[in-house]
C-alpha positions in Angstrom: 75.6 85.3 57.7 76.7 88.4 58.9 74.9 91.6 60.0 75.3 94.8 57.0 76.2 96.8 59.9 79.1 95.4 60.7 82.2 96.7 59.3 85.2 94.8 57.1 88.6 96.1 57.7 92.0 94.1 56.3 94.7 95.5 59.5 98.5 94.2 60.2 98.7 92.6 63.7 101.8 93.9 65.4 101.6 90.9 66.9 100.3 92.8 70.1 97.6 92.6 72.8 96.4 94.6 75.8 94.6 93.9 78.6 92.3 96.3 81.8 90.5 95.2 84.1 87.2 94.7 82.1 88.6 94.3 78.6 91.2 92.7 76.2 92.2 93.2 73.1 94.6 93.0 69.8 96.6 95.7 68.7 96.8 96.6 64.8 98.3 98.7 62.5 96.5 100.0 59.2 100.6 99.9 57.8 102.7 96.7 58.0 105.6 99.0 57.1 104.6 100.6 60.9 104.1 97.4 62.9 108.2 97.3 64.0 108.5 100.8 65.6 104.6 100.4 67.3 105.3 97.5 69.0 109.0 98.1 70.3 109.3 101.1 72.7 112.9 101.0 72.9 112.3 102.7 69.1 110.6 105.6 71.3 113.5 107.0 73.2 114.4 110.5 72.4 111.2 111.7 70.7 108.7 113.8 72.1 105.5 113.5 73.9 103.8 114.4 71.1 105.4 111.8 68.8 104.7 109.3 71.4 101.3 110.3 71.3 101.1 110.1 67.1 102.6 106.8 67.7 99.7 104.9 69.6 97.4 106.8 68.0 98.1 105.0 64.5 97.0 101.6 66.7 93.6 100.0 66.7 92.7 98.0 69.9 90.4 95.5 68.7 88.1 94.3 71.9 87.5 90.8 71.7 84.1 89.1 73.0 82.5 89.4 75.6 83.6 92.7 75.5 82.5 93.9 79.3 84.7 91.6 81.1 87.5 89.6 80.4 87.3 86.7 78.0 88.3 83.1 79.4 91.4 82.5 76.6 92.1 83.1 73.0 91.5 80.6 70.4 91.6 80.3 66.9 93.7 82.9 65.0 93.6 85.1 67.8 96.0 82.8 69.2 98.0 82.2 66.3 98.4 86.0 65.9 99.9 86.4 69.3 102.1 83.2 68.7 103.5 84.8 65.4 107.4 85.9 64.5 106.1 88.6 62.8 103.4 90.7 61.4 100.2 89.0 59.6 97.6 90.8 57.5 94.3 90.1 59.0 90.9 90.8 58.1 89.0 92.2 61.1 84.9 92.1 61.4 84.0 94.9 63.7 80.2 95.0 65.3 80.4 99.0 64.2 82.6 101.2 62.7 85.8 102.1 64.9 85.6 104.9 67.4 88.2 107.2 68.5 90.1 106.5 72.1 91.0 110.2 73.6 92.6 110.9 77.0 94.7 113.9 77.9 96.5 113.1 80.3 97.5 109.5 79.7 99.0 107.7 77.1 96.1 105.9 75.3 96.0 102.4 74.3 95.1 102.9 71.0 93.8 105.8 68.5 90.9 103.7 67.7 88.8 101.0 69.4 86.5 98.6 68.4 84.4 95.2 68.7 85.3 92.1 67.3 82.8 89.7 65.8 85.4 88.4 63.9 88.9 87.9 62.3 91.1 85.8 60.5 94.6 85.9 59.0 94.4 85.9 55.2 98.3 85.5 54.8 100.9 82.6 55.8 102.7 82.8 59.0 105.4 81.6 60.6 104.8 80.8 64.7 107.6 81.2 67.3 108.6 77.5 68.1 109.4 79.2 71.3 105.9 80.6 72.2 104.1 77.9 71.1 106.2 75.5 72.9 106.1 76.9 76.1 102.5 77.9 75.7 101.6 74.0 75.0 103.6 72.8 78.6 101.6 72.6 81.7 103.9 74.4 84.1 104.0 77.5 86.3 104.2 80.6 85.1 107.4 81.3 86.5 108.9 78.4 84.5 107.5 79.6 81.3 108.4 83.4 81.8 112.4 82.5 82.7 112.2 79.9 79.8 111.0 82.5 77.5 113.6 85.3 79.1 116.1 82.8 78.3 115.6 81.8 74.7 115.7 85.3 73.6 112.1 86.3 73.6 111.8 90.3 74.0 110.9 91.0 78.1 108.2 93.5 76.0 106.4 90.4 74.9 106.9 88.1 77.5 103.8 90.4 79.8 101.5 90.1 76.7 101.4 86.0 76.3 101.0 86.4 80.5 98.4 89.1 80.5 96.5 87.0 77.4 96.5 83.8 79.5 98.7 81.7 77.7 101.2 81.2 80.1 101.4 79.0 83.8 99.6 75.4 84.7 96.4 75.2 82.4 93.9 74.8 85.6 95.2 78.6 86.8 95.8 80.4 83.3 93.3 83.6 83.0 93.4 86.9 81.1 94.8 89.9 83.5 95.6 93.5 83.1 98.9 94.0 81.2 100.2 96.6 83.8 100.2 94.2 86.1 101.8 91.3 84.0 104.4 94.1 83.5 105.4 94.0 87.1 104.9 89.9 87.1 107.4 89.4 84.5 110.1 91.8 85.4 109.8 90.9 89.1 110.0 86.8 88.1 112.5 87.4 85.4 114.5 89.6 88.0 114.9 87.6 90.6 116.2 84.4 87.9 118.6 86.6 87.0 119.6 87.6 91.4 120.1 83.7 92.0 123.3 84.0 89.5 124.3 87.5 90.4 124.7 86.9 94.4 127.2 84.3 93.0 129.3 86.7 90.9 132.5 88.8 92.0 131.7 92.5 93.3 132.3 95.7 91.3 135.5 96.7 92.1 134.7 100.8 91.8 131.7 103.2 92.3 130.2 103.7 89.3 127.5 106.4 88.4 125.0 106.9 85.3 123.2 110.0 84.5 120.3 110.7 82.4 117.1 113.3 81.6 114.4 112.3 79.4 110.6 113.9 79.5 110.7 115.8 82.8 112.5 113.0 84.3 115.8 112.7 85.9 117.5 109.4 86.5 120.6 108.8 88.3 122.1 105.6 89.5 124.4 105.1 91.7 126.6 101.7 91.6 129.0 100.7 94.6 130.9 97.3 95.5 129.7 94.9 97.8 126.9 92.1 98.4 123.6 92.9 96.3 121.8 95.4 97.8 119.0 97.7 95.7 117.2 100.9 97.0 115.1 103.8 94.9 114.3 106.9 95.7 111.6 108.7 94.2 110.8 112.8 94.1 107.7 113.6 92.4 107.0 117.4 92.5 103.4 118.0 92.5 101.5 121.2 92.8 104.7 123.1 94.1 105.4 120.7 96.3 107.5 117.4 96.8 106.5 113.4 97.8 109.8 111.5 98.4 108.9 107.8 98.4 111.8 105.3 99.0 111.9 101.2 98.8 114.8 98.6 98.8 116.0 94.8 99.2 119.1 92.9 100.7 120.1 89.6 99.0 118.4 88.2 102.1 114.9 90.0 101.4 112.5 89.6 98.9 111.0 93.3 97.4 107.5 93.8 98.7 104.6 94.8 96.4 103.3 97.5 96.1 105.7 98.7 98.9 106.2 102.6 98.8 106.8 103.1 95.0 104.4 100.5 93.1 104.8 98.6 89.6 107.8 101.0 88.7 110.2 100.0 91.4 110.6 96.4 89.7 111.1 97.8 86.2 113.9 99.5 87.9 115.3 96.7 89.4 114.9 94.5 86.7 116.9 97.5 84.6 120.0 97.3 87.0 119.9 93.1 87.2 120.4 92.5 83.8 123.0 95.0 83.6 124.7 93.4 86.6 124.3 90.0 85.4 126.0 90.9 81.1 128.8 92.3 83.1 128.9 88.6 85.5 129.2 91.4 89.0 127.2 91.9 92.1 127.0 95.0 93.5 124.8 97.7 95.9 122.2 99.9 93.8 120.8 103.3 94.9 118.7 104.5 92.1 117.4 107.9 92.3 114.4 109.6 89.8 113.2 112.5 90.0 109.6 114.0 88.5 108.9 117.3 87.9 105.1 116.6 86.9 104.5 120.0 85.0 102.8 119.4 81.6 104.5 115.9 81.6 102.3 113.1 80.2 101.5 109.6 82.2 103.6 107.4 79.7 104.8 104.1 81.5 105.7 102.9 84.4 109.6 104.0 83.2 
C-alpha cells in the first residue's frame, strides 16, 4: 500500500528521457497537445531565449529509482513509454510533491523534478516495431544506432534509447549521460554515412551558407575535392577571443574531445548528411563564431 505522502499525478510522456551522470529520468508534459513541439527541437528555431526557456520549463523530469546513481535498465512501462510511436497518458507516483529545477545560466532539463515510486500507462499504445526490434537483438551498438538511422528513426531519439541502455550487446548495455550519447550517435551515424560519401562524385563549385541565430554566427564553406572537414571556433569571452580549430582527412578518424569537444561531431554529422541527400563528396571548413554576452548555454549546436 502506498505511503499518503506520496503524490498522484496523470502526465503525457513525450516519449522522452534524460540522463547525468548520477541520475535518469522520463520527461512529461502536463498537456498532450504540447508533447510534439517539447520533444522536437527542430520546432525551436527562430524563437527566443526566453521561449526556449518557457519551453523546458513546461517539462517534468521524473527521476527514476535509485535516484543517486544510475539505475541498471528500465523495465516495465518505463520501457514501453520510451518504445512508444507517440504520446501515452501516464499516471505518475511521486515520493513528494514536484520541486522546481532553476539555473540561470543553462538550459534546464526540466521545470520541475521529482522521484518516482511509480507509474503506469493508463491508455493503449502503439510501440515502434522499429525500437522494439532492434532493442530485442543482441548486437553492438553501432549496428543498432545505423539500423535505427536507417529506418527513419529521428537522430533526436536515437541518443535517448542509447543513453537509457537499450541499445548494443546485452552483456555491455548501461544507462549513460545523454550529452554524451549525443556525441555517440552522431559520431557512429556520421561516419555510416562517410563510407558512402568517399564513394560519390565531387562538388563541382564552391559553395557557401550563412546564418545568425542567438549570438551565434555560422558559416560554411563547401569546395570540391576528396572529403576533407575542419571547424573553426571563436568564442569571445570577457573581451577577449579563444580560437579552437579541429579536422579529419578521409584517411583519419576525428579524435575526441580533440580541440572543440561534443559540438565538433554535431557539426560534422550536419554537413555528412547534407553531402550524402545530394550523393557528393567534398572538403568542409565550417566556421562559428560566439559572442558569449548574455547568451544562454543551450546545446551543443
Amino acid at each position: 500500500m502506498m505511503s499518503r505522502s506520496y503524490v498522484d499525478k496523470v502526465l503525457w510522456s513525450l516519449p522522452g528521457f534524460f540522463a547525468t551522470g548520477k541520475k535518469a529520468g522520463l520527461l512529461f508534459s502536463s498537456d498532450k497537445g504540447r508533447c510534439t513541439i517539447l520533444r522536437d527541437p527542430r520546432m525551436w528555431w527562430g524563437r527566443s531565449v526566453k521561449e526556449i526557456f518557457e519551453l523546458r520549463n513546461e517539462l517534468t523530469w521524473g527521476i527514476l529509482p535509485p535516484y543517486n546513481t544510475l539505475p541498471k535498465e528500465l523495465e516495465g512501462d518505463s520501457l514501453g513509454i520510451l518504445m512508444s510511436t507517440s504520446p501515452s497518458e501516464v499516471k505518475c507516483t511521486f515520493e513528494k510533491d514536484l520541486r522546481r529545477m532553476s539555473n540561470s545560466r543553462r538550459l534546464p532539463v526540466g521545470g520541475s523534478i521529482g522521484n518516482l515510486v511509480d507509474l503506469r500507462i493508463t491508455d493503449s499504445y502503439s510501440p515502434n516495431h522499429h525500437i522494439q526490434r532492434t532493442s530485442a537483438r543482441d548486437v553492438g551498438a553501432s549496428e543498432g544506432i545505423v539500423a535505427l538511422y536507417q529506418t527513419g528513426i529521428d537522430v533526436y531519439r536515437i541518443p535517448e534509447l542509447l543513453s537509457a541502455g537499450m541499445l548494443g550487446k546485452w552483456e555491455r548495455r548501461r544507462m549513460i549521460p545523454t550529452k554524451s550519447a549525443i556525441v555517440i550517435v552522431d559520431e557512429i551515424v556520421a561516419s555510416h554515412l562517410l563510407s558512402e560519401i568517399i564513394r560519390c562524385p565531387s562538388l563541382e563549385c564552391f559553395e557557401v551558407y550563412y546564418s545568425r541565430y542567438l549570438d551565434t554566427t555560422y558559416v560554411l564553406l563547401m569546395m570540391p575535392g576528396s572529403w576533407e572537414h575542419e571547424q573553426i571556433r571563436a568564442v569571445y569571452l570577457s573581451e577577449d577571443w579563444r580560437i579552437e580549430s579541429q579536422g579529419e582527412t578521409f584517411r583519419e578518424k576525428p579524435v575526441f574531445p580533440g580541440q572543440i569537444g561534443g559540438s565538433y561531431f554535431v557539426g560534422r554529422y550536419a554537413v555528412t548528411e547534407h553531402l550524402h541527400k545530394r550523393q557528393r563528396q567534398g572538403k568542409a571548413l565550417l566556421f562559428r563564431e560566439i559572442k558569449d554576452q548574455e547568451s544562454i548555454a543551450l546545446g551543443a549546436w
